[in-house]
C-alpha positions as CSV (number, residue, x, y, z in Angstrom):
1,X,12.7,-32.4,6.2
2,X,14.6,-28.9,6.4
3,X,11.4,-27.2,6.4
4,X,10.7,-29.5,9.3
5,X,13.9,-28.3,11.4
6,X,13.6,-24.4,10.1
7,X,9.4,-24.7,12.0
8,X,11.7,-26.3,14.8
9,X,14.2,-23.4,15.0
10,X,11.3,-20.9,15.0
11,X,9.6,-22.7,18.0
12,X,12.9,-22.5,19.9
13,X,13.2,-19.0,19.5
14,X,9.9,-17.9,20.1
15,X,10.1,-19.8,23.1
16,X,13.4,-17.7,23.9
17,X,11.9,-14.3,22.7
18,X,8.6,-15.4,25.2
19,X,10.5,-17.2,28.4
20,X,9.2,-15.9,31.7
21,X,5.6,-15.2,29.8
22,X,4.2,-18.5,29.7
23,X,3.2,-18.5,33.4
24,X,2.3,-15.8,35.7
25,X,5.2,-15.0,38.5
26,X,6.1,-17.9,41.1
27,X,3.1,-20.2,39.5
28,X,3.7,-23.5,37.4
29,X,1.0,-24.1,34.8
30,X,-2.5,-22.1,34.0
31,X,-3.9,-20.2,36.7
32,X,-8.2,-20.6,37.0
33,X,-9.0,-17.3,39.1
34,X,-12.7,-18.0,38.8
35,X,-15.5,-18.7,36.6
36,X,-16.8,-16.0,34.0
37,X,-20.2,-17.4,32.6
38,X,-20.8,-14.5,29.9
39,X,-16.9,-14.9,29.0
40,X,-17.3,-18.5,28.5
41,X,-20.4,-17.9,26.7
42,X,-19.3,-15.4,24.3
43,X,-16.4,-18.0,23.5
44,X,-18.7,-20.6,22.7
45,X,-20.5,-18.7,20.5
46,X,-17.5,-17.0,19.0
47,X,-16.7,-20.8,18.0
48,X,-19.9,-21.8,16.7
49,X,-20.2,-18.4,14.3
50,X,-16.7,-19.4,12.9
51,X,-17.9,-22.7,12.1
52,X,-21.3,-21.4,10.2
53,X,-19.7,-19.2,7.9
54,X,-16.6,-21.0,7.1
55,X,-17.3,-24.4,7.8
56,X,-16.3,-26.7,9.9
57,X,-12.1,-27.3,9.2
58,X,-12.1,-23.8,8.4
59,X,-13.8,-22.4,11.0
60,X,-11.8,-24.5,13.6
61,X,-8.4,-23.2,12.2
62,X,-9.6,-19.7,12.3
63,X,-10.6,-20.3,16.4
64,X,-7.6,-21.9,17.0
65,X,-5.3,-19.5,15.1
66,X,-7.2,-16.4,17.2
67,X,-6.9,-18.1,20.4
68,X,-2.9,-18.4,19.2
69,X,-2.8,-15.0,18.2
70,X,-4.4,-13.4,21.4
71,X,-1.8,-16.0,23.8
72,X,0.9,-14.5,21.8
73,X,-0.2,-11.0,23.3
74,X,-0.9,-12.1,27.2
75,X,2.3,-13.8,27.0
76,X,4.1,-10.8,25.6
77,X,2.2,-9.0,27.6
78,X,3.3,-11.3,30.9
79,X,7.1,-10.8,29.7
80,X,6.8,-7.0,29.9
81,X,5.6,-7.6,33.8
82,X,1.9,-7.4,33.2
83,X,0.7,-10.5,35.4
84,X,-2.8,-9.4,35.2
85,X,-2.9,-9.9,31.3
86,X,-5.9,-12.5,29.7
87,X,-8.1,-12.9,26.8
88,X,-11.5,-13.7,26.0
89,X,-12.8,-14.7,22.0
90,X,-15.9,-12.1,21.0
91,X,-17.8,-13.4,18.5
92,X,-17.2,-12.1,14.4
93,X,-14.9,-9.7,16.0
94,X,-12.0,-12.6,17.1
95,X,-10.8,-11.9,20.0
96,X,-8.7,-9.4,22.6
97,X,-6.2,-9.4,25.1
98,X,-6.5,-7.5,28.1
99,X,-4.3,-5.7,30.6
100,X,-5.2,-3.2,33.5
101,X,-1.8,-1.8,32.9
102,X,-0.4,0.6,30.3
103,X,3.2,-0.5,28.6
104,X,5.9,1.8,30.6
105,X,7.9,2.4,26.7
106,X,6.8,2.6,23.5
107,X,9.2,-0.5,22.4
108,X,7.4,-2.6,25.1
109,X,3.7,-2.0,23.1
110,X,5.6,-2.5,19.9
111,X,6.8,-6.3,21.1
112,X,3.5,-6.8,22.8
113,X,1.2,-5.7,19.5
114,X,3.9,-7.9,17.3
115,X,3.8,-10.9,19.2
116,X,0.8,-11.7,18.7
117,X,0.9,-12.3,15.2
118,X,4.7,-13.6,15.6
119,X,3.8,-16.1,18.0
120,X,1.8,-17.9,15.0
121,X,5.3,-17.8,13.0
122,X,6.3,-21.3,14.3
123,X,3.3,-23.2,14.4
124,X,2.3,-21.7,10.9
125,X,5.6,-23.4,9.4
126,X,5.2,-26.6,11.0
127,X,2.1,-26.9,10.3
128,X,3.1,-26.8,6.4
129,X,6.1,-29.3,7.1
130,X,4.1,-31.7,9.0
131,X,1.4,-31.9,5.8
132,X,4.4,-32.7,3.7
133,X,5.5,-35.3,5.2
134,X,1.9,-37.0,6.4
135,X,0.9,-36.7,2.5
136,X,1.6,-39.8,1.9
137,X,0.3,-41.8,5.0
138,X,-3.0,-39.5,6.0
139,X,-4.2,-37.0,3.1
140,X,-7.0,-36.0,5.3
141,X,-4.9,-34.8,7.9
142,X,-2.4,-33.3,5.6
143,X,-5.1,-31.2,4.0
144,X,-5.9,-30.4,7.1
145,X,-2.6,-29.3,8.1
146,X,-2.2,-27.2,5.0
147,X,-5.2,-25.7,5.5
148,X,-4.6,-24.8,9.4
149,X,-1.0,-23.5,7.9
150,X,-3.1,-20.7,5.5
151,X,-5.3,-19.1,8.0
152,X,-2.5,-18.9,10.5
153,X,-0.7,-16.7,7.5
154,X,-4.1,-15.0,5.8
155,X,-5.4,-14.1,9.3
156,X,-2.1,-12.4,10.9
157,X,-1.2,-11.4,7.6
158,X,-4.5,-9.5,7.7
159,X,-3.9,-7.8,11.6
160,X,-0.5,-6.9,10.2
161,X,-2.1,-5.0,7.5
162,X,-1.4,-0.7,8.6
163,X,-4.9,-0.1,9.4
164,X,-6.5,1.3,12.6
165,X,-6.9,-1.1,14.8
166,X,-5.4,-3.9,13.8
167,X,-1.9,-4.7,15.7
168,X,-0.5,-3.3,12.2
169,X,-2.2,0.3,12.9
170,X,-0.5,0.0,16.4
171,X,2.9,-0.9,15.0
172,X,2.7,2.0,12.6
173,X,1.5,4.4,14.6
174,X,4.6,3.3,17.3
175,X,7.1,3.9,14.6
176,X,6.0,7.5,13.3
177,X,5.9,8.3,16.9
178,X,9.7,7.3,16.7
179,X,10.3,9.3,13.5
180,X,7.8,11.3,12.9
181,X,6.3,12.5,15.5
182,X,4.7,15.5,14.3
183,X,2.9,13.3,12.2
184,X,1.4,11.3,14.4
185,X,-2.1,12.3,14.7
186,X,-2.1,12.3,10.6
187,X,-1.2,8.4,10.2
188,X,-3.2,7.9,12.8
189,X,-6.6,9.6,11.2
190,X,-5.3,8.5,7.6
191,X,-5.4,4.6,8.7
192,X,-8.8,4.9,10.0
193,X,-10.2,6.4,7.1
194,X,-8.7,4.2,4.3
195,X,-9.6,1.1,6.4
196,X,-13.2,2.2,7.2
197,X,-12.9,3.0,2.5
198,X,-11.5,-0.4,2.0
199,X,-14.7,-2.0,4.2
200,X,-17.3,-0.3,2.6
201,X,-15.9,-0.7,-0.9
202,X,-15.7,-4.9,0.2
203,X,-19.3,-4.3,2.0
204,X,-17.3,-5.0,4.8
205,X,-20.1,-3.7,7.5
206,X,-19.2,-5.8,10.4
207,X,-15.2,-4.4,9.8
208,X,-16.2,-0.9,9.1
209,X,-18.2,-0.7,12.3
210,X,-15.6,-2.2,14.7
211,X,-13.2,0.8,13.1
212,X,-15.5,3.5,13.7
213,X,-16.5,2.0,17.3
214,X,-12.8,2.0,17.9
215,X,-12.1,5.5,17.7
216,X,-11.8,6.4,21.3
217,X,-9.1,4.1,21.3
218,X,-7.3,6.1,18.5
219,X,-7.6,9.2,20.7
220,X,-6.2,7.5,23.9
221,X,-3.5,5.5,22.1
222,X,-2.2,9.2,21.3
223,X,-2.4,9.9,24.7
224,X,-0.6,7.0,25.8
225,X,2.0,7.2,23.2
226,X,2.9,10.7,24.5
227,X,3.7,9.5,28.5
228,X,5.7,6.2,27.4
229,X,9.4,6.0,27.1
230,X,10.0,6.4,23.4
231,X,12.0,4.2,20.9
232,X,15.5,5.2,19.6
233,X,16.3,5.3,16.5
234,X,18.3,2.0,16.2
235,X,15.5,0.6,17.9
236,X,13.1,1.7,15.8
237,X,14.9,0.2,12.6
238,X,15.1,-3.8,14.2
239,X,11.7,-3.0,15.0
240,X,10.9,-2.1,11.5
241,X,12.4,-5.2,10.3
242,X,10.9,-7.4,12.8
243,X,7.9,-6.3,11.5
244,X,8.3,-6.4,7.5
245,X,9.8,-9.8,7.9
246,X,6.8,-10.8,10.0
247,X,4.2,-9.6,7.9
248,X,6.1,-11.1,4.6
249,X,6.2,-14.7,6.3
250,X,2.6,-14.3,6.7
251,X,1.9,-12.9,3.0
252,X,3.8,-15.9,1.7
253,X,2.1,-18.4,4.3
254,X,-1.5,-17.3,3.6
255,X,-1.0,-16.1,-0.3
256,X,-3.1,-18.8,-2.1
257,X,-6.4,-18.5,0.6
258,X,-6.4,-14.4,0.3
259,X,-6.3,-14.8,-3.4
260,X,-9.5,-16.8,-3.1
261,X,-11.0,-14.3,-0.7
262,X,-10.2,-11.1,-2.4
């Protein structure tokens, strides 16, 4: 039961950390600006790709824990005053959140690239309490639960991971713009290259070429980082621990599923 009132204390404070996100400005609800065919349809197929290779209660979770993740960044992104902000799943590749508009300061694309792995925080911990306590009455949709509760922490635990271009890569590369600037441009090529080592040396091909296709973004991201309000100091170190408490929740959540994987 306390685990059940900590996942209930998360929620609230997400919902906190979020408020003004969850709807665009002067609207109630969900917005529907139109109908996008080839959106729609690489959605579905994003869905039915998860469910082929991982199966079906797997590959649900991991569609449902993506959708979660990439909400987490429109609504971060909504908070920071980006009303045009939406997402779209691509199929093996997850999914990615859109704006037209660049962050104004570097700690607005720090909370915008955390939250959408720390948006999964909550529902990641309730799902574990809530297979607790159904054990007993529904094993089916406990297992479920706990199942749900794993990818949530294996798959953000992964995008947290320091690697070019993975919301982890971004976070990094934000806070050695904030310490280490000179550096930048280093980190930056170093994370590239040791995740484009790691996927070939896991045959990794479908990995290794979304980092090599996303090396533009690596040279604009400099760019970018260079014309945005930069992080102080003491904001870089709650920044630093929002994100190695984060990315340690995750670890812990999703520790017995990457074990099987690796």
């Amino acid at each position: 039961m306390t685990a059940l009132f900590v996942a209930l204390g998360l929620m609230a404070g997400t919902w906190l950390a979020l408020r003004g996100g969850f709807a665009v400005a002067g609207e109630r609800g969900l917005r529907i600006v139109g109908f996008d065919a080839n959106a729609v349809g690489l959605s579905a197929l994003a869905v039915m790709v998860a469910v082929y290779y991982y199966g079906l209660d797997y590959g649900l979770a991991l569609v449902l824990a993506v959708v979660l993740h990439e909400y987490g960044h429109v609504v971060a992104y909504r908070v920071c005053g980006h009303d045009d902000a939406r997402f779209r799943l691509i199929p093996i590749l997850g999914g990615v959140a859109i704006s037209s508009k660049v962050p104004a300061s570097q700690e607005r694309a720090f909370f915008i690239a955390l939250m959408g792995p720390a948006i999964c925080l909550a529902p990641m911990g309730l799902a574990f309490a809530l297979s607790d306590l159904l054990f007993v009455r529904s094993a089916a949709v406990s297992d479920y639960l706990y199942a749900f509760g794993m990818v949530l922490g294996s798959f953000n635990f992964f995008n947290l991971l320091p690697f070019w271009p993975l919301d982890g890569g971004r976070i990094v590369q934000i806070l050695c713009q904030t310490y280490l600037p000179w550096a930048t441009r280093q980190v930056s090529i170093a994370m590239t290259l040791i995740g484009a080592a790691l996927a070939l040396y896991s045959q990794s091909y479908i990995i290794l070429f979304f980092i090599l296709m996303s090396w533009g973004g690596l040279v604009r991201s400099e760019q970018l980082l260079e014309i945005q309000r930069p992080m102080t100091w003491g904001q870089g170190l709650i920044a630093l621990a929002a994100y190695g408490f984060t990315a340690a929740a995750f670890l812990s959540g999703g520790a017995l599923l990457l074990q099987g994987l690796l």
